[in-house]
KOLFITI-614849 format. One line per 5 residues: for each residue x, y, z of C-alpha. Coordinates in steps of 0.1 Angstrom, whole numbers. Example, Ala and Ser with C-alpha at 12.3 -4.5 7.8 and 13.67 -1.06 7.14 Angstrom:
BEGIN
123/-45/78 | 137/-11/71
END
This chain:
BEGIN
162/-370/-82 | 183/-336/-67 | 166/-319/-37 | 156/-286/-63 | 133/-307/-85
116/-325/-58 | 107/-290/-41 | 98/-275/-73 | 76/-307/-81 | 60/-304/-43
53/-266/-55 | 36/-274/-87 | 16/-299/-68 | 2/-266/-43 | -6/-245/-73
-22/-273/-93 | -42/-278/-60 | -52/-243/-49 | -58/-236/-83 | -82/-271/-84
-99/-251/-49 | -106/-222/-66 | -120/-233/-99 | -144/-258/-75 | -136/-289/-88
-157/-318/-75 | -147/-335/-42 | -135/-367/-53 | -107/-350/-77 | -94/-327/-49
-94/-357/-24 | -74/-375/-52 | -53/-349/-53 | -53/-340/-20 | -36/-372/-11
-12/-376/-38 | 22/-385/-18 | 51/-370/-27 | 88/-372/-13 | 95/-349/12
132/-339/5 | 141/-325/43 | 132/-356/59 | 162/-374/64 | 139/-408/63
122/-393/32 | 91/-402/48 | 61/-394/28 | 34/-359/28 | 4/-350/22
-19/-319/26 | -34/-321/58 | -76/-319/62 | -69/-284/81 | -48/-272/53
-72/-283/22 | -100/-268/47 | -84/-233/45 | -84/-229/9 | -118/-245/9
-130/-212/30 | -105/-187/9 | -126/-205/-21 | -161/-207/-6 | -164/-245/-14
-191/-252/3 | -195/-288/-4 | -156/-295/0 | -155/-279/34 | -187/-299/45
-168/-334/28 | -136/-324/52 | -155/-311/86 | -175/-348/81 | -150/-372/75
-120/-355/94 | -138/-338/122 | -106/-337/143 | -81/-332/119 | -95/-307/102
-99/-283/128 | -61/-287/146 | -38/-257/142 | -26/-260/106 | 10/-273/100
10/-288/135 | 2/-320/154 | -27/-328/168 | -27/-320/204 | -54/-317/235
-56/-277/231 | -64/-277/193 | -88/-254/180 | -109/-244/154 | -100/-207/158
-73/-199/125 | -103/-219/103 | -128/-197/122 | -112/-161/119 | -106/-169/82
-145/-177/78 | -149/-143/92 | -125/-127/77 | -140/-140/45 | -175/-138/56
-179/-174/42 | -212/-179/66 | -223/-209/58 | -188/-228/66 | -189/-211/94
-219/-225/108 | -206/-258/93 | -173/-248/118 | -192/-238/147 | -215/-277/143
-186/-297/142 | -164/-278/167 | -192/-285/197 | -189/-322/190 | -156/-323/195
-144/-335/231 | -139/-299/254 | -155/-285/280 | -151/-248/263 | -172/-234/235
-154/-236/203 | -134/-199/195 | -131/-193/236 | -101/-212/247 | -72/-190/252
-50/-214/233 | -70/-206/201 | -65/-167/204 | -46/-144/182 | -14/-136/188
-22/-101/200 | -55/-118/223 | -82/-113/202 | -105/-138/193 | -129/-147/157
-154/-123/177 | -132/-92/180 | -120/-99/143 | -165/-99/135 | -165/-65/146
-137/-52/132 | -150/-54/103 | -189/-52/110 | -202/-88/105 | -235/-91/119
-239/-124/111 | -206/-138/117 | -212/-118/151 | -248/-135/155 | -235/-173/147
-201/-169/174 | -223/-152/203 | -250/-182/198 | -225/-212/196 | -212/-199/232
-188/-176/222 | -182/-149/253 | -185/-112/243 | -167/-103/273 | -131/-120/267
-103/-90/260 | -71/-88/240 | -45/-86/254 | -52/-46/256 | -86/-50/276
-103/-45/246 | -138/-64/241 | -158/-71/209 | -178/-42/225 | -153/-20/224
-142/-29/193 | -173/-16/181 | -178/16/199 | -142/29/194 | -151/41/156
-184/56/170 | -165/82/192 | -172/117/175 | -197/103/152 | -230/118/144
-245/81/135 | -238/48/132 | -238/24/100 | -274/0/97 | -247/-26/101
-228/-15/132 | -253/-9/150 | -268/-45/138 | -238/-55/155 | -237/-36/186
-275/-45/195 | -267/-84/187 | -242/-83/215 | -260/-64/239 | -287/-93/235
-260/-117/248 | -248/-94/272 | -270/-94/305 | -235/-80/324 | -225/-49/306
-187/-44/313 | -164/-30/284 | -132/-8/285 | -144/22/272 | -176/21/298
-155/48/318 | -156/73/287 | -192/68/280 | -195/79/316 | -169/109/315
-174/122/280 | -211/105/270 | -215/139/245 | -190/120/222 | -213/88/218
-244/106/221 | -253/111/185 | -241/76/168 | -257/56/200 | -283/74/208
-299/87/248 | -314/55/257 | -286/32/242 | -260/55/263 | -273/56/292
-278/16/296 | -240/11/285 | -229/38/308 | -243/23/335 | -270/46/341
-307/26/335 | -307/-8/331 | -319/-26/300 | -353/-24/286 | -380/-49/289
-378/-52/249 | -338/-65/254 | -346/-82/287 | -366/-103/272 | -348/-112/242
-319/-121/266 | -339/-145/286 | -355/-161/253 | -315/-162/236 | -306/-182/268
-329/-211/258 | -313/-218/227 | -288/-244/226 | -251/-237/211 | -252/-268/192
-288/-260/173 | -287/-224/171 | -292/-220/140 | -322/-237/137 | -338/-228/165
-329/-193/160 | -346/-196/123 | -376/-209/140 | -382/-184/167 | -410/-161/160
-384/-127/160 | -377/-102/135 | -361/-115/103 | -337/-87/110 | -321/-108/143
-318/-138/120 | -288/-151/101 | -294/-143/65 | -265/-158/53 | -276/-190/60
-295/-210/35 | -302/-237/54 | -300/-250/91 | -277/-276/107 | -303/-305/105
-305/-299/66 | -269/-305/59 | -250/-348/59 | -229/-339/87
END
């Protein structure tokens, strides 16, 4: 069989696969089809491929397939969270699976992400070591903001995700958010969902643009508001209200957030809403 048919049978086999994704087929056809082997033309020992967990995981988020995902992040816990298209190594990281959850605002794979990722063997939160970074520094938390995720942003911040790590600019989450504000008479319900999340995992407030709220504080006065200014500038320090919440968000492990978040006895508001169910409800 020529080199051109086996590529263009390899090819057929993606479609017929993402396509299978997409459509939510049941588990046990895409494993079956997941694992089909086919001859791999450009090795010169025609050794034998398959899709890898952390590829068939990456069209299970594109897809939302919740139950596919969950299968995968269960029986190839490892695997399924290494950098896709490479070996497995001792700096591999969930963060390409977690930025396209966000990007995606697929919430509860997330979660399911975030679980699995703290039982892995590091000494780091999942999403914070600097191996798992975008190319340009930023990490699943600066990509949240972007584009306003208050949950996403709630889920990262409580599985141990630092708010304070820049890009490679010097750029936080926080600023992230604030940029957009400059000039603006108010913020979006959801931005500011966002901004207030971080401050609550924020007890140290240091951010790029903390020298421009001090300079020019006229420009963020109406979308943030007096009080809200003057604690990021510097100026007062944080109410008792946020104070406490900080202390209480503290307690909480990373590895049952969720649920202990969803039990607390705090606004529905600070809760993840995207999230049908906690960790202990899912066959992890």
């Amino acid at each position: 069989m020529s080199s051109a048919v086996c590529t263009e049978e390899r090819r057929c086999l993606s479609l017929l696969f993402y396509r299978a994704v997409r459509d939510l087929k049941p588990v046990w056809m895409l494993e079956d089809m997941r694992t089909m082997l086919a001859l791999s033309p450009d090795d010169e020992d025609n050794s034998q491929k398959t899709y890898s967990p952390s590829e068939a995981l990456l069209y299970a988020i594109v897809h939302d397939h919740q139950a596919y995902a969950q299968y995968l992040l269960s029986h190839f816990s490892e695997e399924a969270l290494v950098e896709p298209g490479e070996p497995f190594c001792s700096c591999s990281t969930p963060a390409p699976h977690l930025s396209l959850a966000v990007r995606y605002d697929r919430l509860s794979i997330l979660g399911l992400i975030l679980q699995v990722a703290h039982r892995l063997p590091s000494s780091e939160p999942p999403a914070a070591r600097s191996c798992g970074r975008q190319g340009d520094g930023r990490t699943p938390l600066h990509l949240a903001c972007e584009l306003v995720r208050p949950e996403a942003v709630l889920l990262l911040l409580g599985s141990g995700v630092s708010p304070a790590v820049p890009d490679d600019q010097g750029f936080t989450p926080l600023d992230v958010l604030l940029e957009p504000l400059r000039d603006r008479a108010q913020a979006s319900r959801e931005r500011r969902h966002c901004l207030d999340t971080l401050l609550m995992f924020m007890p140290r407030v240091h951010f790029h643009l903390q020298k421009a709220l001090r300079t020019e504080p006229h420009r963020w006065s109406g979308a943030l508001g007096h009080d809200t200014l003057q604690f990021l500038a510097g100026f007062r320090p944080a109410t008792l209200l946020l104070s406490a919440m900080q202390t209480v968000l503290q307690q909480l492990s990373p590895t049952t957030f969720s649920d202990s978040l969803l039990q607390l006895p705090i606004p529905s508001s600070l809760k993840p809403a995207g999230l049908v169910c906690g960790p202990n409800d899912r066959t992890l």
